[in-house]
C-alpha beads as a LAMMPS data file, in Angstrom:
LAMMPS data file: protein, C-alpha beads

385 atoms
384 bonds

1 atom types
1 bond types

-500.0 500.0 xlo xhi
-500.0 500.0 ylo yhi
-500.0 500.0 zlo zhi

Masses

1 110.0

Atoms # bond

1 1 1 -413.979 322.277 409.618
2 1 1 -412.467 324.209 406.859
3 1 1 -413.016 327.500 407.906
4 1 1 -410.738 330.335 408.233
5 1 1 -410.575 332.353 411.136
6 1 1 -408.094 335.124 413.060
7 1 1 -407.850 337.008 416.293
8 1 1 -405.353 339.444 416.832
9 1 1 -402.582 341.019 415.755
10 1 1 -400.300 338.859 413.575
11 1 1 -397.608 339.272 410.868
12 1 1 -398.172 339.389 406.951
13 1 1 -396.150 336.959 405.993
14 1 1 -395.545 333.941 408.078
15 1 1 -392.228 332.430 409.078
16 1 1 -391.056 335.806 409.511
17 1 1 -389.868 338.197 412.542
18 1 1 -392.600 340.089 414.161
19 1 1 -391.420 342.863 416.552
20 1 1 -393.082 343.826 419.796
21 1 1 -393.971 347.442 420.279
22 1 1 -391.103 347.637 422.852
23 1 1 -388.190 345.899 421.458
24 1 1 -388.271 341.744 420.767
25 1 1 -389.603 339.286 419.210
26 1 1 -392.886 337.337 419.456
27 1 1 -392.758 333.559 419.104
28 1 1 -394.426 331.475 416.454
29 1 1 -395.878 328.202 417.194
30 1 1 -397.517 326.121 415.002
31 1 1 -400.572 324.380 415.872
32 1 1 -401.660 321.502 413.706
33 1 1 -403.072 318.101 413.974
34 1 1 -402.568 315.024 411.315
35 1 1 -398.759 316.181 411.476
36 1 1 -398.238 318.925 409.093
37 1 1 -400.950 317.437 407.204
38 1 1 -404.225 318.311 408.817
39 1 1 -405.929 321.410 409.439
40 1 1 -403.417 324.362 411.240
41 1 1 -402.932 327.410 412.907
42 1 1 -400.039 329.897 413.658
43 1 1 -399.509 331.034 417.111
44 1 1 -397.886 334.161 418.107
45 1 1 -396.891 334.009 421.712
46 1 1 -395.248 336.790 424.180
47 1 1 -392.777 334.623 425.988
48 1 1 -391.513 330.895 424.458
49 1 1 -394.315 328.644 424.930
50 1 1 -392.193 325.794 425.497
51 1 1 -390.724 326.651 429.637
52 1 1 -391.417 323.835 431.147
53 1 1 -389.808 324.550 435.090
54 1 1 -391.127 321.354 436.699
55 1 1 -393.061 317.999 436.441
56 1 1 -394.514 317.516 439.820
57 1 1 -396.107 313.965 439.083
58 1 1 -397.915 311.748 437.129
59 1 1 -400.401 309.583 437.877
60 1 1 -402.951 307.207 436.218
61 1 1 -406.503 307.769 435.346
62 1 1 -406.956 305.359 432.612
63 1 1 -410.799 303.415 433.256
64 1 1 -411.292 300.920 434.740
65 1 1 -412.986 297.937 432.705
66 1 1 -415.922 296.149 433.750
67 1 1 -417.546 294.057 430.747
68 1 1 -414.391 293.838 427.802
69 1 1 -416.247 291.889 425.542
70 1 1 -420.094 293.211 425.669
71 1 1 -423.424 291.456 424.069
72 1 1 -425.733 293.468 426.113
73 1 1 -427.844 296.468 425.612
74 1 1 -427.451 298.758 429.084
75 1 1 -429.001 301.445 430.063
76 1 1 -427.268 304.182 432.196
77 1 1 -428.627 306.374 434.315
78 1 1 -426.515 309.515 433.771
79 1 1 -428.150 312.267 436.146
80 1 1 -427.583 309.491 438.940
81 1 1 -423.513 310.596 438.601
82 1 1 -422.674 312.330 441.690
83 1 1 -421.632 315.751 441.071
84 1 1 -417.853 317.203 442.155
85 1 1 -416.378 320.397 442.521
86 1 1 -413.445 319.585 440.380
87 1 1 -413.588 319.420 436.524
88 1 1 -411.589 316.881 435.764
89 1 1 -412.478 314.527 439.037
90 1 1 -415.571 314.954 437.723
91 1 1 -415.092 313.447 434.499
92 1 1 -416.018 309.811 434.315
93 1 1 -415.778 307.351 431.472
94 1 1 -418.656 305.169 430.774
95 1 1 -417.474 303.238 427.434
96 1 1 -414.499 302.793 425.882
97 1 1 -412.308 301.634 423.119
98 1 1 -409.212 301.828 421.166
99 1 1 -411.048 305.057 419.295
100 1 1 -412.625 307.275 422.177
101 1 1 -414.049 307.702 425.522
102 1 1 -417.195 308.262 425.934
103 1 1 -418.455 309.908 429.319
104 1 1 -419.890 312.134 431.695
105 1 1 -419.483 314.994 433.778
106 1 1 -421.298 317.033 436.536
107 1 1 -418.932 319.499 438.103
108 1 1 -420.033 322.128 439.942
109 1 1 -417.086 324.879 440.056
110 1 1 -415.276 326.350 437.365
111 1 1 -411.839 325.178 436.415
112 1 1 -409.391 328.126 437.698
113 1 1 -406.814 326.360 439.837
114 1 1 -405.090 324.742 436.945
115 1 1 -405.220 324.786 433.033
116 1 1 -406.057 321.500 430.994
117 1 1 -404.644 319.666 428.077
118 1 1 -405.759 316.516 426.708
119 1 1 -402.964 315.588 424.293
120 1 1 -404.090 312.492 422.717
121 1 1 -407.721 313.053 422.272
122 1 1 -409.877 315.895 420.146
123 1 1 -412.996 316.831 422.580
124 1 1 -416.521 316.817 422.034
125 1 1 -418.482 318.606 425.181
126 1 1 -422.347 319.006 424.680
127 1 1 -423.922 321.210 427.763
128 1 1 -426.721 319.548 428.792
129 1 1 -427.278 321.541 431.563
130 1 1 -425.346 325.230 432.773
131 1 1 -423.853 328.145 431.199
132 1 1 -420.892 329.672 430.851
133 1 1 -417.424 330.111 429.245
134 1 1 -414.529 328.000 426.910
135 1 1 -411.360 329.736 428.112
136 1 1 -408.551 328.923 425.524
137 1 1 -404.893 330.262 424.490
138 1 1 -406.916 330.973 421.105
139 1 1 -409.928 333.127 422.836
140 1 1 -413.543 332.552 424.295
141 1 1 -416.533 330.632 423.406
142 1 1 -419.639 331.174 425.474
143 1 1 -421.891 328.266 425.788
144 1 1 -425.089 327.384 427.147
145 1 1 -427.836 324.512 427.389
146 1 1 -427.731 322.294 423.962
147 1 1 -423.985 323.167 422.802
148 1 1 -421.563 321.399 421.180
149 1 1 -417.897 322.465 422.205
150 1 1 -415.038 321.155 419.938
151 1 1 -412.037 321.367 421.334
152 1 1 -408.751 320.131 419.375
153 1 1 -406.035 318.362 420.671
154 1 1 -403.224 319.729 422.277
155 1 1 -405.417 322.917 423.149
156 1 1 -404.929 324.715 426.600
157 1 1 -408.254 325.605 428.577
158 1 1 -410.563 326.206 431.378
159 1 1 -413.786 326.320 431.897
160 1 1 -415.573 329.495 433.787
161 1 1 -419.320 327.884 434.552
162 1 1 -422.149 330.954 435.981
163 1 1 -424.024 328.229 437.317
164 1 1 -423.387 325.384 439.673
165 1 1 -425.283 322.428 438.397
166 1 1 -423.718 321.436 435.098
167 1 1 -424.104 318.404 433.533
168 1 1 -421.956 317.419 430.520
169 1 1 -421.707 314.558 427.713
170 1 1 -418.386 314.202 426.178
171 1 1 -416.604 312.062 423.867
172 1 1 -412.403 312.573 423.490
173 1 1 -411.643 311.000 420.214
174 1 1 -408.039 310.140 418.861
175 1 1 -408.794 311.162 415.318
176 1 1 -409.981 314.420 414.572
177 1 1 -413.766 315.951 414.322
178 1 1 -415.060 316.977 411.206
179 1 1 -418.378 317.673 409.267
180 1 1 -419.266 314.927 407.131
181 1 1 -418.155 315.148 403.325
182 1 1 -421.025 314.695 402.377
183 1 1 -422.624 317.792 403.498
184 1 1 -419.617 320.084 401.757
185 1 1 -418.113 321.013 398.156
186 1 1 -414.543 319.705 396.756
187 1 1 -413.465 322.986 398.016
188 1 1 -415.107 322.446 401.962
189 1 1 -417.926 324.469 401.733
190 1 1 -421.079 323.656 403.360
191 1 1 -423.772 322.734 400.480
192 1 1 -427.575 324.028 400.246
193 1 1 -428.493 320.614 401.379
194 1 1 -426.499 320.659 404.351
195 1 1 -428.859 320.583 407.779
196 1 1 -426.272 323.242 409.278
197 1 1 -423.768 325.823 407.270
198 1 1 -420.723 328.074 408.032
199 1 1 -423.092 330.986 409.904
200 1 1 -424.261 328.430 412.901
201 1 1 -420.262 328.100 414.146
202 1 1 -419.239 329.309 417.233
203 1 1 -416.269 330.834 416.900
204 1 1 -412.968 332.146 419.541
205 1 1 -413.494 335.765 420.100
206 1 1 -412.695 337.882 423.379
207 1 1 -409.000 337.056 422.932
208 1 1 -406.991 336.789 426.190
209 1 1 -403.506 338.448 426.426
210 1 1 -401.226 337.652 429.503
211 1 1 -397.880 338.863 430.172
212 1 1 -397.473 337.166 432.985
213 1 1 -394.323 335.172 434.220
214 1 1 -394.572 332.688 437.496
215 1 1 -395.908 329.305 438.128
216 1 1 -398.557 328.235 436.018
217 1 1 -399.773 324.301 436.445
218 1 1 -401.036 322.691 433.410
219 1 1 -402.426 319.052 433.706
220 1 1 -401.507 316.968 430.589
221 1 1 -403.355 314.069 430.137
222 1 1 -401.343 311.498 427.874
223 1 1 -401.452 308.104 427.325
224 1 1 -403.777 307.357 430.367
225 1 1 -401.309 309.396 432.403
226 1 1 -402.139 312.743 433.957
227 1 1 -399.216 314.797 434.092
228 1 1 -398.841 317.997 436.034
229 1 1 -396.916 320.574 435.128
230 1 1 -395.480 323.974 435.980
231 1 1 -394.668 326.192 433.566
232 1 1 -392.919 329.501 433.515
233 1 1 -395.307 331.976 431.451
234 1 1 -399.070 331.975 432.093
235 1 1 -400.227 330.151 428.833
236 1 1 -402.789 332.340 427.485
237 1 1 -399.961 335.031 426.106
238 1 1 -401.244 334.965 422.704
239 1 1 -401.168 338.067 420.665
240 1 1 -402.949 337.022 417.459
241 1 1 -403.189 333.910 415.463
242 1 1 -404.773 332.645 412.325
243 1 1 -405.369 329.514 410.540
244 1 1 -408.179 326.895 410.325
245 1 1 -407.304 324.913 413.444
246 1 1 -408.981 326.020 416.874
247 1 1 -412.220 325.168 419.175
248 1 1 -415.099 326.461 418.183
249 1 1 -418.842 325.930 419.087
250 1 1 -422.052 324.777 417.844
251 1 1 -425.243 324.554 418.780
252 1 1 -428.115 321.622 418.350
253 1 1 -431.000 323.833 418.461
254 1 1 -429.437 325.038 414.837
255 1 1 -429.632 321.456 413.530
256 1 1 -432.001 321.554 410.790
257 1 1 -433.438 318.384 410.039
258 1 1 -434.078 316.225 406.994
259 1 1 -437.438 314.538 406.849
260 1 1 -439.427 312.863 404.077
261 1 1 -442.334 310.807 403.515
262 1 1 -441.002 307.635 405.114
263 1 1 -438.990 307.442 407.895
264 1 1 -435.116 308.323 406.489
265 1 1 -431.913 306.687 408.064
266 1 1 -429.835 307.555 411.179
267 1 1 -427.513 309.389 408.918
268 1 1 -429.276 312.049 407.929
269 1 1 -429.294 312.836 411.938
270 1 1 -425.627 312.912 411.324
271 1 1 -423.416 316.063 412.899
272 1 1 -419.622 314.796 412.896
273 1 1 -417.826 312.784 411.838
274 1 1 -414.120 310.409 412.559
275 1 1 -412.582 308.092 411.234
276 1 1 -413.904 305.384 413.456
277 1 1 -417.217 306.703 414.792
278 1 1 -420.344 309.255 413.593
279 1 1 -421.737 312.038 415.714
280 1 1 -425.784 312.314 415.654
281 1 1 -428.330 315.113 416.660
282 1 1 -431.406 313.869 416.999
283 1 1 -433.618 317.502 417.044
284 1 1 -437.277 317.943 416.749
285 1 1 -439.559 317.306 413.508
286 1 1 -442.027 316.698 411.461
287 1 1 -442.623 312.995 410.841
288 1 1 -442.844 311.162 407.460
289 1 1 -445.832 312.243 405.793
290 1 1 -446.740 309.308 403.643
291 1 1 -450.192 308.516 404.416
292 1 1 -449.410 304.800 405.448
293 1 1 -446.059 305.978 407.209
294 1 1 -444.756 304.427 410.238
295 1 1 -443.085 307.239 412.566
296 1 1 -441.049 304.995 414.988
297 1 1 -438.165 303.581 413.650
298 1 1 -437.520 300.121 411.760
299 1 1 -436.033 297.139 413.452
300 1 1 -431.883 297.505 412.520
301 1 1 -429.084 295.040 413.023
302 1 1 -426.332 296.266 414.278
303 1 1 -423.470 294.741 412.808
304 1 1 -420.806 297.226 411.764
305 1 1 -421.493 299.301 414.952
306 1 1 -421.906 299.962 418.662
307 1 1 -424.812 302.909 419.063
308 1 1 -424.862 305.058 421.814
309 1 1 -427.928 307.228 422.854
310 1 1 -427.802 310.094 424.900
311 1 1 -431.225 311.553 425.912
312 1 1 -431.236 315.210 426.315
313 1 1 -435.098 316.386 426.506
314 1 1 -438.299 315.941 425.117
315 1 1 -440.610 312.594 424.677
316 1 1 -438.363 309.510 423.016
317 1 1 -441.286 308.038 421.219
318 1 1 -439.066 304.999 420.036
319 1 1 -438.529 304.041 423.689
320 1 1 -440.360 303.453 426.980
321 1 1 -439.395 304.991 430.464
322 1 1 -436.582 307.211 429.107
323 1 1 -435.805 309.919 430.898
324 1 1 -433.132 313.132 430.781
325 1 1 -429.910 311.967 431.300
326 1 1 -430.422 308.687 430.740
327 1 1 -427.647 306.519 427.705
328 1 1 -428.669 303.386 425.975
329 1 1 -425.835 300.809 424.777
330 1 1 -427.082 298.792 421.725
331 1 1 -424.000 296.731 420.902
332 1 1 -423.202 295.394 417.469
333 1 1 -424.512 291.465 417.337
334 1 1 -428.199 292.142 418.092
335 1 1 -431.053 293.859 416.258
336 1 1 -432.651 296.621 417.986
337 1 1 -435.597 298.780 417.632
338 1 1 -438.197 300.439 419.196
339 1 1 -439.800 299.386 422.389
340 1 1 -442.920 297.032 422.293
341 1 1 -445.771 299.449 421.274
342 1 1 -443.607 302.300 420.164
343 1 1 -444.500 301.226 416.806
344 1 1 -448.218 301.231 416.769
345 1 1 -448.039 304.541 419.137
346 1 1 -446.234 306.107 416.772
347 1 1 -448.986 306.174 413.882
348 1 1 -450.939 309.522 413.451
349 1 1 -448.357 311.680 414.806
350 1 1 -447.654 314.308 413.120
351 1 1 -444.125 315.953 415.036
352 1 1 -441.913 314.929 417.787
353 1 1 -439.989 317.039 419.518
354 1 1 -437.110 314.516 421.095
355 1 1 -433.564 315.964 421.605
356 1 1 -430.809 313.474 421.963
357 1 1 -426.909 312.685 420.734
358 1 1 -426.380 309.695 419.382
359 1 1 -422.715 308.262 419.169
360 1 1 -421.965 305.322 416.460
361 1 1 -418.330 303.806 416.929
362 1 1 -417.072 301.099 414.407
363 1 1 -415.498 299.431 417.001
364 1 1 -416.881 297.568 420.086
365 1 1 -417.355 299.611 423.529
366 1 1 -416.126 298.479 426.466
367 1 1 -417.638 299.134 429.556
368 1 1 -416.666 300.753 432.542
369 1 1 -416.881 299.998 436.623
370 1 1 -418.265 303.854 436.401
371 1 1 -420.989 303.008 433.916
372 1 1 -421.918 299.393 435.906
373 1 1 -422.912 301.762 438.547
374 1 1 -425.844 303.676 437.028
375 1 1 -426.906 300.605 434.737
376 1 1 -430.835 299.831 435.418
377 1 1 -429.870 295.983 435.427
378 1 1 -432.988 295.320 432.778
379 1 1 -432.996 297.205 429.546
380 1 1 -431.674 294.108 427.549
381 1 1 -435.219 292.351 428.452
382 1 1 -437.161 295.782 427.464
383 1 1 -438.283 294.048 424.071
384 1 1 -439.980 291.212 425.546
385 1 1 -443.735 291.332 424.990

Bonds

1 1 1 2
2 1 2 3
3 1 3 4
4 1 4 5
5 1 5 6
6 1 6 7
7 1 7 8
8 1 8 9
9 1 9 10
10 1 10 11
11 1 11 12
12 1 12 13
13 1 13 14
14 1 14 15
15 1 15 16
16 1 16 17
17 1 17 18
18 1 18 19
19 1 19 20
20 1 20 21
21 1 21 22
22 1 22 23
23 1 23 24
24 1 24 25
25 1 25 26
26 1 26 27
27 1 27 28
28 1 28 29
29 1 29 30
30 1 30 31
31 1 31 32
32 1 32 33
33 1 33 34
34 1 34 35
35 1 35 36
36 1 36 37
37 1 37 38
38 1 38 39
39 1 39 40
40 1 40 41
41 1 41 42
42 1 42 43
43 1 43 44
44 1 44 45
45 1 45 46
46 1 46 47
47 1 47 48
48 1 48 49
49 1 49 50
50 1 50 51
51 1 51 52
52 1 52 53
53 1 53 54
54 1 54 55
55 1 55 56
56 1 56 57
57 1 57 58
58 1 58 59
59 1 59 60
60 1 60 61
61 1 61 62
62 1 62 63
63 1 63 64
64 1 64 65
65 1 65 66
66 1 66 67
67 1 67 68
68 1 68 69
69 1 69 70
70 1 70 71
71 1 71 72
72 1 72 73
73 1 73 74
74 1 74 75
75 1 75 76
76 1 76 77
77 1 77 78
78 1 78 79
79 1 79 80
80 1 80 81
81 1 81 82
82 1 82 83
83 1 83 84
84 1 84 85
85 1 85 86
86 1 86 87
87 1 87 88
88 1 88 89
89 1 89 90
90 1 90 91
91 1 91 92
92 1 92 93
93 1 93 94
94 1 94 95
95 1 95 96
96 1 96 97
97 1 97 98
98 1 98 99
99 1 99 100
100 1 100 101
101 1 101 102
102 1 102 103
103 1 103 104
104 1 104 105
105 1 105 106
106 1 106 107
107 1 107 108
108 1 108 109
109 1 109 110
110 1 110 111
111 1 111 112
112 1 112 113
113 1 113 114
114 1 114 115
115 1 115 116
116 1 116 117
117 1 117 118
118 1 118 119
119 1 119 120
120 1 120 121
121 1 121 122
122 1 122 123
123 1 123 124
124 1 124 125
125 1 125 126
126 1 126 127
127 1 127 128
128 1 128 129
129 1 129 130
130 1 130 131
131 1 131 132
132 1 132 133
133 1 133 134
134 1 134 135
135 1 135 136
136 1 136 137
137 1 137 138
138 1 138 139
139 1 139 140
140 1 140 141
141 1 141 142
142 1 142 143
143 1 143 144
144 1 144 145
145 1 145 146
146 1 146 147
147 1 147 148
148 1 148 149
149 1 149 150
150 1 150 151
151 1 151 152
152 1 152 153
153 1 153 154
154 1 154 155
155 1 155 156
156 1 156 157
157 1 157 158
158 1 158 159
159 1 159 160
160 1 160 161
161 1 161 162
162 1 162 163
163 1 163 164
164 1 164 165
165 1 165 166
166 1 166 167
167 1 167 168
168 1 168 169
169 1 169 170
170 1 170 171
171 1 171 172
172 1 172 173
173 1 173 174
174 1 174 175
175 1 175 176
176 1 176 177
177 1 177 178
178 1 178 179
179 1 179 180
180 1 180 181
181 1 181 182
182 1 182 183
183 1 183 184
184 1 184 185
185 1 185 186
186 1 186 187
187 1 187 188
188 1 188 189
189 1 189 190
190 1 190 191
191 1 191 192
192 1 192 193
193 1 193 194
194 1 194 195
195 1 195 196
196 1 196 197
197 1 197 198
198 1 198 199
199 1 199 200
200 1 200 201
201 1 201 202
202 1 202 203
203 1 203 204
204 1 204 205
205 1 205 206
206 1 206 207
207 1 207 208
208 1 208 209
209 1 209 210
210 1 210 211
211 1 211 212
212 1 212 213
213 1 213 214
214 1 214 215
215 1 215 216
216 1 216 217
217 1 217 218
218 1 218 219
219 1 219 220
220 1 220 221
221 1 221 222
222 1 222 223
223 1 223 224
224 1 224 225
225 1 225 226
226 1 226 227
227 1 227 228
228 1 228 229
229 1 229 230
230 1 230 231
231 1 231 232
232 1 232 233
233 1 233 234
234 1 234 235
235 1 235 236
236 1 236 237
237 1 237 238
238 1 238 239
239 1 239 240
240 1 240 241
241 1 241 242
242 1 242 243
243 1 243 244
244 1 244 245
245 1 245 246
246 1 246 247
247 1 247 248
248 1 248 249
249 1 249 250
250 1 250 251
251 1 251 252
252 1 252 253
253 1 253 254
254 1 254 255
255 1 255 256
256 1 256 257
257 1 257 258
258 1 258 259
259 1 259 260
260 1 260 261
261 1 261 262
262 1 262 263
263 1 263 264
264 1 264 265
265 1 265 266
266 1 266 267
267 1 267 268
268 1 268 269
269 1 269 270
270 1 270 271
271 1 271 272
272 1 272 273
273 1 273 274
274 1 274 275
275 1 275 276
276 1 276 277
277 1 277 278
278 1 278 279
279 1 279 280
280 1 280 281
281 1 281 282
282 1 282 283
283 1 283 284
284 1 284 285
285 1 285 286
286 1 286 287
287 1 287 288
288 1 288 289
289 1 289 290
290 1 290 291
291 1 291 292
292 1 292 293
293 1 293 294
294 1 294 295
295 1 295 296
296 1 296 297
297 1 297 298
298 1 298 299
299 1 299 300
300 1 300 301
301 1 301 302
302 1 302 303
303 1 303 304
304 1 304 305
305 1 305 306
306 1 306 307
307 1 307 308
308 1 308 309
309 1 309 310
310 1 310 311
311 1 311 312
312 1 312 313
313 1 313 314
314 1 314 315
315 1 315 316
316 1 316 317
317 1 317 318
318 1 318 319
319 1 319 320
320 1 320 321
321 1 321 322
322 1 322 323
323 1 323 324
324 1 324 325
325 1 325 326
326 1 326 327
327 1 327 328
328 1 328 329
329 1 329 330
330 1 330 331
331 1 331 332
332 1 332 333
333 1 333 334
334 1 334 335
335 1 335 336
336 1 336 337
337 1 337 338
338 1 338 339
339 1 339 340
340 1 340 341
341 1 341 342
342 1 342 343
343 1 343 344
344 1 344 345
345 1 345 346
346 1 346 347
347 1 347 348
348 1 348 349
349 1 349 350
350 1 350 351
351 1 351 352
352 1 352 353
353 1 353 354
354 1 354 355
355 1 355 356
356 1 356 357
357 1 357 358
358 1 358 359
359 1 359 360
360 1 360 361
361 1 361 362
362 1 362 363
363 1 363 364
364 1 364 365
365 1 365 366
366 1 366 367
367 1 367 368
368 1 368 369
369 1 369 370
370 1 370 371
371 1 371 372
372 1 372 373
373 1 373 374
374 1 374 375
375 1 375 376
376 1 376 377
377 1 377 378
378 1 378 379
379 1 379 380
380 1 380 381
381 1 381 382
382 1 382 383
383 1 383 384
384 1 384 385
């Protein structure tokens, strides 16, 4: 996302000392991602944001793996999770590979005991359900129903929810979000054919300034490990920063789709983008308007990809019995398409009004003991007539 942004009160030139009003220095930090090659940010802090005072312990929470080597479609029945109090206990993978984690979420209280950092993984959080606030060391992003939160690596959070039944789709990836290329100039910005552009961001605002020493626990999630921490400053001291690295939001509902007279491709769904998987919003439309069009989809093979489905609202006229909630696995090996009848039902309509994420990883899913236990047991027969 090459977009500028700033909060606060930083120095004109960086690198250099910036005084505090009473005497002192504030502390630069640099906050970047690809090394010092990627997209980054400078960080003014109050206190050193490095005072680590103890590591209480560390424990796994890596999945656990039920199918490694999948062949068959699966349908999950996501609003079956049981909800938790706790945001992160409440977190649970469904499919997994050497790229991302895929899962879901239904907490019910906001994260306030602790702060959070995932430091392998960028995170994607779409709000299916609840309101509420991104708390970071770089400001606040209000969300609500059909939100996108991206959240970079190595970022310090909570999450303040106003409502207690909150159900969440996520996906931490180890290579960085972006907008596809495609979409954006040599320089990065967003093009006239774009479905989204620069004004539909969410960005920080309602920076938070603490000058606060103590104990402050941070959980660090590394390499499968959770690690928790205590630090010696409260971690939101920021003062200012600027740069073109930080979480910001965005919301499906400002998805503009592209349609034409037959039915175009799954990429022109396409939201974000990795280096080893696509982001889709599926948002309703008009349907192709060739007279002899065909709606539904076409039969596709899947073989450079494992799709992911995640139904958000609205009828899914490509599919039968799909409800809210619910996530269909198609894996790479064997065609897919629409449901028997789907097709013909299709013809004559003129709109649909479907809202779902679709995930596309370009390596194989693995799935987890979590996922096996809202599986239906039967969507891999659901295209036998």
């Amino acid at each position: 996302m090459p977009l500028y942004h700033k909060l606060g009160s930083f120095p004109q030139k960086r690198h250099t000392q910036f005084e505090k009003p009473n005497g002192g220095l504030y502390y630069e930090q640099l906050f970047g991602t690809e090394g010092f090659h990627g997209h980054s940010s400078l960080l003014y802090h109050v206190h050193r944001p490095t005072q680590v005072k103890e590591i209480l312990k560390s424990y796994s929470v890596e999945p656990k793996i039920a199918i490694g080597k999948n062949i068959k479609s699966l349908l999950l029945k996501g609003f079956e999770l049981k909800p938790e109090d706790d945001f992160l206990d409440s977190r649970k993978a469904m499919l997994v590979n050497k790229d991302c984690t895929i899962g879901l979420a239904a907490p019910r209280q906001s994260l306030r005991n602790y702060f959070y950092k995932n430091a392998d993984a960028d995170e994607m959080i779409f709000i299916h359900k609840g309101k509420g606030k991104l708390r970071t060391m770089m400001g606040n992003i209000p969300f609500e129903y059909g939100d996108y939160l991206i959240i970079p690596r190595g970022m310090i959070y909570q999450i303040d929810f106003e409502t207690s039944e909150n159900r969440l789709f996520y996906v931490e990836s180890f290579a960085p979000f972006y907008t596809p290329k495609r979409y954006k100039n040599e320089s990065g910005q967003h093009l006239e054919h774009s479905p989204f552009c620069e004004r539909d961001f969410i960005l920080p605002n309602e920076l938070e300034t603490h000058d606060e020493k103590g104990d402050f626990l941070i959980k660090i999630k590394k390499e499968g490990m959770m690690h928790e921490i205590v630090y010696a400053t409260h971690p939101f001291d920021v003062v200012g920063w600027d740069g073109y690295n930080f979480p910001y939001g965005f919301s499906i509902h400002n998805f503009e789709p592209i349609t034409g007279r037959v039915h175009q491709p799954p990429p022109v769904h396409q939201t974000f983008e990795t280096a080893t998987f696509v982001v889709c919003s599926f948002c309703p439309r008009l349907y192709d308007y060739h007279p002899k069009a065909i709606p539904a989809p076409y039969n596709h093979s899947n073989i450079d990809s494992d799709e992911v489905l995640y139904y958000v609202d609205g009828d899914f006229m490509s599919r039968n019995n799909i409800e809210q909630g619910h996530i269909t696995l198609h894996p790479k090996g064997i065609p897919h398409g629409p449901a028997p009848g789907a097709m013909e039902r299709s013809i004559g309509h003129t709109e649909t009004h479907e809202l779902a994420v679709m995930v596309d990883t370009f390596r194989p899913l693995m799935v987890t003991e979590e996922a096996m236990g809202l599986d239906d047991g039967q969507y891999y027969k659901s295209w036998v007539e």
